[in-house]
N, C-alpha and C positions, 0 to 999 in steps of 0.2 A: 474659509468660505462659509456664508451664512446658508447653509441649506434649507431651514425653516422658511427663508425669506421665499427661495426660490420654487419649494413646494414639493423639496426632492423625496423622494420615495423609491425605496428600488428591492427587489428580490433575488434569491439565489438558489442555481441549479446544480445538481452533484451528480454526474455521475460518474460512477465507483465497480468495476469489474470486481466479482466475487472467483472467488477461489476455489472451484469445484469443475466439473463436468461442461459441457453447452447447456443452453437452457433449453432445447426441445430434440437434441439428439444426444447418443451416448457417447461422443466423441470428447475428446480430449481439447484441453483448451491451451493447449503449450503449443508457443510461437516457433515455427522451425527457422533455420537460422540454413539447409542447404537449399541446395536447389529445388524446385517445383518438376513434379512429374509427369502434369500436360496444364494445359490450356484451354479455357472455350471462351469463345465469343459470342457477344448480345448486344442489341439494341432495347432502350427502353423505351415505352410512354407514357404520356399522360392520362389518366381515366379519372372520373369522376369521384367522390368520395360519399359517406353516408346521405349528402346534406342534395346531392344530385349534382353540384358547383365542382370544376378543376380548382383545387387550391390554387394560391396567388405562387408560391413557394416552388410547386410541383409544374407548374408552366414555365416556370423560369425557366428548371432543370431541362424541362423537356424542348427548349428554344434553342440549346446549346448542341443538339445533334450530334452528341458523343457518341463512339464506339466503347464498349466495354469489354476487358480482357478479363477473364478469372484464371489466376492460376492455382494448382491443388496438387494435393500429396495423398498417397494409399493412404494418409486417416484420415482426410475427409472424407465423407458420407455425402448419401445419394439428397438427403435433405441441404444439407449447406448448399449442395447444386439445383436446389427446389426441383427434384425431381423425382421425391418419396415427401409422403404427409408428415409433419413433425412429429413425436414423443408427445406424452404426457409432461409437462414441466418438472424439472430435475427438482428433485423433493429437498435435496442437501442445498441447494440453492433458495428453494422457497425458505427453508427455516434459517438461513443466514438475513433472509430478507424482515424475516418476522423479529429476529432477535434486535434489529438496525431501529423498525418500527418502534418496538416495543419500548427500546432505548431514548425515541423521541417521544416520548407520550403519545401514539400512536393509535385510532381506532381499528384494529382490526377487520376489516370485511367480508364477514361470513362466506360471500356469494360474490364471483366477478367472472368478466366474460375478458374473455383475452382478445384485443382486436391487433388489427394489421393497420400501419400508418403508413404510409405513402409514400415511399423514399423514391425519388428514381436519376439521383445521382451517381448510379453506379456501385454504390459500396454495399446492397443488398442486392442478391442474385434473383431474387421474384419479384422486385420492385416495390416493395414492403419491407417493415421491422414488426415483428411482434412484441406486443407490451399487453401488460397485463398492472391496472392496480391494485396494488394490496393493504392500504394502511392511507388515515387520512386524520385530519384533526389533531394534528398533535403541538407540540410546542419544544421550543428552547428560550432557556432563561436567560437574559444576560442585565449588565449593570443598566443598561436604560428603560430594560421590560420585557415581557414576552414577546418572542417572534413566531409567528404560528407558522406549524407546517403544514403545507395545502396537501403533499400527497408523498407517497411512498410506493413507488411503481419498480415491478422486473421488468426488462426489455433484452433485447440481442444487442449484442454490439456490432458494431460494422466490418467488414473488410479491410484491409490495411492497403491504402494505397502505397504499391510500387513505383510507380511512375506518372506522369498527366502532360501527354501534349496537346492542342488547341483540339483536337478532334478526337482523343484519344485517351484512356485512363485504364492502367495494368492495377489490378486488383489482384490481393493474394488472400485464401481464403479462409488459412487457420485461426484467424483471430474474429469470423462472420460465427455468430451465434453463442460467444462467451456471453456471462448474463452480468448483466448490470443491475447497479440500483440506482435510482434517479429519485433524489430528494430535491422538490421544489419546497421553498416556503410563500409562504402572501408577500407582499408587497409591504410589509410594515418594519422596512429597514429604515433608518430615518442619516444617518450619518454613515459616511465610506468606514471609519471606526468600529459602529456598531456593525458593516458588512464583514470587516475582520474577524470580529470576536465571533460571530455566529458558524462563520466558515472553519476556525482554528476547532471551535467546538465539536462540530459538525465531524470536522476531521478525527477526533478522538475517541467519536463515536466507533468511527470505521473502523480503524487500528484494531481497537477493542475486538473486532469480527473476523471471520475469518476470508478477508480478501489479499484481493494479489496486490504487492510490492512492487515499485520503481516507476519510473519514466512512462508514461503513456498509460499507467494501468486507470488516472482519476483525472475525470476532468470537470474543470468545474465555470460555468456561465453566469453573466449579467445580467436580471432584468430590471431598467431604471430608465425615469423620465423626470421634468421639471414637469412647471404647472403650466397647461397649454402645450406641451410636446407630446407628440405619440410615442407609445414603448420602443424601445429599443432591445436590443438583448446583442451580447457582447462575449464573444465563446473565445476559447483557447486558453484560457486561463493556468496557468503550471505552477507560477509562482504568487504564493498569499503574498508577497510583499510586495506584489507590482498592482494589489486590490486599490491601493487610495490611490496612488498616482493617476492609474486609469480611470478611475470613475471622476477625480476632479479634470482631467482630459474632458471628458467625455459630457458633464455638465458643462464644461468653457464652448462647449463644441454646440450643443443645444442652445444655449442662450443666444449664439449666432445664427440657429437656426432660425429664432422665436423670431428677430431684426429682421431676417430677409425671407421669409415666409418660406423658409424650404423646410416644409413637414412632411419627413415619410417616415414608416415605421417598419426599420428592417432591422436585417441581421449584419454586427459586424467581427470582423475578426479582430482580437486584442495582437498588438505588436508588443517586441521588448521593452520599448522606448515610453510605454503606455499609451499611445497614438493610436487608433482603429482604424480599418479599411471596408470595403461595404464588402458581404458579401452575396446576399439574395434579400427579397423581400421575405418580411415576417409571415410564416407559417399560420394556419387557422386549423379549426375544426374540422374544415370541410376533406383533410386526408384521411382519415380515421373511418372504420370500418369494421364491423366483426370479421374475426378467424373462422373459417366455412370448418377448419378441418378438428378442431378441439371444441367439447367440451365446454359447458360453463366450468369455472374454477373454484371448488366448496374448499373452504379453510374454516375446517370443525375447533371446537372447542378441547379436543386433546390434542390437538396439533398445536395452539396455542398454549396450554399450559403446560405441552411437552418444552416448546420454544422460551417460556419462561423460566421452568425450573432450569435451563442450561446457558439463561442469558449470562454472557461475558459480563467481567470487571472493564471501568475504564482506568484508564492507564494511571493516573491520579490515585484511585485507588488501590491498584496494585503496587504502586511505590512505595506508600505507607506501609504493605505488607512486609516489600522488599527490606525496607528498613527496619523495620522488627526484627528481621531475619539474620540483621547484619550487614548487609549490603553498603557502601556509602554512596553519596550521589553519582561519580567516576563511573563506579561498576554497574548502577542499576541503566543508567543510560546505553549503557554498552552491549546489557541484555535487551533491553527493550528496543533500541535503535538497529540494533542485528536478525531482533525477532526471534529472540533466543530462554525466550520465554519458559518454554514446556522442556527445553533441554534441562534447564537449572531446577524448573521442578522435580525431574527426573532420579535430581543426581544430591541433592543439597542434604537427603539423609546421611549421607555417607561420612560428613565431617561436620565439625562444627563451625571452622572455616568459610561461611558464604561469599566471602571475598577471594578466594582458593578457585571456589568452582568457577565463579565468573570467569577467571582470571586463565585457566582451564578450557572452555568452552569460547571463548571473544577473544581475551586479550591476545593470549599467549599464538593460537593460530596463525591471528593478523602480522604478528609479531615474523614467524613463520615462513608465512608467506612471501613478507617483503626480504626475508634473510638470505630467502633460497629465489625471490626474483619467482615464484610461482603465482598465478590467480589461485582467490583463497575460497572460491569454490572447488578447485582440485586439491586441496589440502583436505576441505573437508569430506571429499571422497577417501580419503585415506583416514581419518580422524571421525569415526561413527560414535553414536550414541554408547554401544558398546565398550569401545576401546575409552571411553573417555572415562565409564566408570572403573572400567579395571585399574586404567592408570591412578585415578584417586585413588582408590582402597592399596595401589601398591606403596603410593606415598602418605598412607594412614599407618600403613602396619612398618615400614621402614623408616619412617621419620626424614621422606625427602627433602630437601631444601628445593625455593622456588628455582633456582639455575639446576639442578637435576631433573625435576619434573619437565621444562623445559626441553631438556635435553632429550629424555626419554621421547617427548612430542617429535622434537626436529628428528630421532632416528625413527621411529616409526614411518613419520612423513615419507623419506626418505629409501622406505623400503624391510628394516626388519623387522622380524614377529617381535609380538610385543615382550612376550619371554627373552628375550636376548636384550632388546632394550632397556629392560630396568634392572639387569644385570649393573650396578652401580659401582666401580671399582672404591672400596673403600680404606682407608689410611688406617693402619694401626694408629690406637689411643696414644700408646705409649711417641708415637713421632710426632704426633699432632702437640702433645703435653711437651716434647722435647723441643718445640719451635717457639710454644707458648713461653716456656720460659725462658730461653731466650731473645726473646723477642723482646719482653718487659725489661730483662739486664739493659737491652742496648738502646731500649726508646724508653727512657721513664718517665713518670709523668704523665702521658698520653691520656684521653677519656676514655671508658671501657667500648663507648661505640667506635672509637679511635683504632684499637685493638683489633675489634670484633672485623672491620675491614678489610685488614692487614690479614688477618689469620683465613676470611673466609677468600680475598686474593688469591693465596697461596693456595692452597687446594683446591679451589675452582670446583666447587660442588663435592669435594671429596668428602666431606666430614660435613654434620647438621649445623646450624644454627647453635640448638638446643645442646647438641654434646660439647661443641668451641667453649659455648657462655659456661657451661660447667666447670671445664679444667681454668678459664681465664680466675675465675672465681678463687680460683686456689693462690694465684696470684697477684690478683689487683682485689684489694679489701675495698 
């Protein structure tokens, strides 16, 4: 598609739940998975914003004369229910936020006032999000040129919708006031291409930080028009590989608008199929408002150089280390894809083996897990930081082979101390010497890894590697 021709331009928005606390209460920000301990109900509306104007956005929401269910658990607090003034902003949040900025070429801003933006679809309990900017001007590089970034903002996350029927919407509220980062950049994407490269980057940024893993923790939006179309912006995004199909949908889709004069500039939801559906008019200024109850927000100059000296490696570069280290491509993936990062730093003193530790900590677990039909988050409730180092040092000082160490893992799992587990029944030399030879009378010939197979078979972890190769030695010249 000739994009130049058609005058396309388009921007991208990120937001990325951080991995700490809420951002204005001292609550926890772990999704519960039982049941809800009560319920309240609310109706919202619509009210004016700084500019004196009801947003276009916020009248929608408020046309649709929803009821609101919140449901809540003994950790929510009397804030999440907006019915106590919020916290001071969680500080281990701001400096995950500073180290994200400072990653992007980010200007720091001394001084900001934290306003309320106007939600009142139900998924904020006061009919507001608090956001606060913290960082501006910054940049990413890619093969076509810089993409500047407009802003680097904390905010709340919403509510997790349970349920929505036409008049109705159950809200659950452990996941209302987890903190996000929200990176927009300008509008100076030029190719769906160049919207990949800056999002994958964008993404390695994050990793790098210390935010939350899986399914629903990042989501990431569209904003793109042709020449003579007003903005559009395009949410739900999960998957980077459904970025180009969607956005050349979504040009085919514009270019028919430009034909039949149907110009409006809303919001639409991204499908699997890369297909969009409408789903409000675009949002403006006019919801936006100071926070009565906080403080302007000072981000001093040791807060900044504290957030530098402790900025994160990105992943790129911690690979090269990885590989110094020993590691090969296999294992470094398997630490870095697991997040198993600061375990192997933990442990990697203890041998010289880095392919051991990995294999210890990632592989062997997984391995574990599917053996005994467990989830391999309960394995690693059996399997601590702890236990992992003893286990190495027992197969440093006894010369474990990898099906022992192994094995030690799977009884542990399993249930005993770890002293009884590396209990390792081992072979006299002398039997192990009595098999070797003859084993060589009755297969001659063979390659010594031929051998090595045959022998390490036969005792199933009984005897090392290193002792086998010895006695074979004596045998096959």
């Amino acid at each position: 598609m000739e994009y130049q021709k058609f005058g396309f331009k388009s921007g991208l928005e990120i937001h990325q739940q951080l991995d700490t606390k809420k951002l204005f209460c001292n609550t926890s920000s772990f999704l519960r998975s039982d049941d809800p301990k009560y319920s309240v109900r609310r109706k919202l509306h619509a009210i004016a914003g700084e500019t004196g104007e009801i947003d276009e956005a916020v009248k929608h929401e408020a046309s649709l004369d929803r009821e609101f269910i919140y449901q809540g658990y003994d950790s929510i607090s009397l804030i999440e229910l907006d019915e106590e003034p919020p916290l001071a902003i969680n500080e281990e949040a701001l400096e995950i936020g500073l180290h994200i900025a400072l990653l992007l070429n980010c200007d720091i801003l001394p001084v900001s006032q934290v306003m309320r933006k106007i939600v009142i679809d139900g998924s904020n309990t006061s009919g507001f999000q608090r956001t606060v900017l913290i960082a501006r001007n910054g940049y990413v590089e890619t093969k076509d040129g810089k993409v500047k970034i407009d802003t680097v903002v904390l905010e709340e996350d919403a509510a997790r919708i349970i349920s929505r029927e036409k008049n109705k919407t159950v809200y659950r509220l452990d996941r209302l006031g987890i903190p996000l980062v929200e990176i927009a950049t300008s509008p100076d994407i030029k190719t769906p291409e160049q919207f990949k490269e800056v999002a994958l980057h964008i993404g390695d940024i994050l990793r790098a930080c210390k935010v939350k893993r899986g399914i629903g923790t990042i989501r990431q939006d569209v904003n793109l028009s042709i020449k003579g179309h007003p903005r559009i912006e395009i949410k739900g995004f999960q998957d980077v590989k459904m970025f180009v199909a969607t956005i050349n949908k979504e040009v085919e889709r514009q270019i028919k608008n430009l034909n039949s004069k149907n110009l409006n500039s809303e919001v639409r939801k991204a499908n699997p199929d890369g297909s969009t559906d409408f789903l409000r008019p675009m949002p403006g200024s006019a919801r936006m408002y100071p926070e009565t109850d906080l403080p302007l927000l000072f981000i001093s100059k040791e807060q900044v150089d504290k957030a530098r000296r402790n900025i994160p490696k990105l992943r790129s570069n911690i690979r090269e280390e990885l590989k110094k280290q020993g590691l090969n491509d296999e294992m470094i993936g398997l630490v870095l894809g697991e997040g198993k990062l600061e375990e192997f730093k933990s442990l990697i003193h203890l041998t010289k083996d880095a392919n051991l530790v990995a294999k210890v900590i990632v592989l062997w677990p997984k391995d574990i897990a599917k053996k005994l039909n467990k989830d391999i988050e309960e394995i690693y409730k059996k399997l601590s930081l702890d236990i992992f180092e003893r286990v190495i040092k027992e197969s440093v000082k006894n010369n474990l082979s990898s099906s022992e160490i192994q094995d030690v893992l799977t009884k542990i799992v399993s249930g005993l101390k770890l002293e009884e587990a590396v209990k390792v029944e081992k072979k006299s030399l002398d039997e192990i010497e009595e098999f070797v030879s003859k084993l060589v009378k009755e297969k001659p010939g063979l390659s010594t890894g031929g051998y090595m197979g045959l022998i390490m078979a036969k005792f199933n972890g009984k005897v090392s590697g290193k002792e086998a190769g010895e006695i074979l030695k004596k045998y096959v010249k």
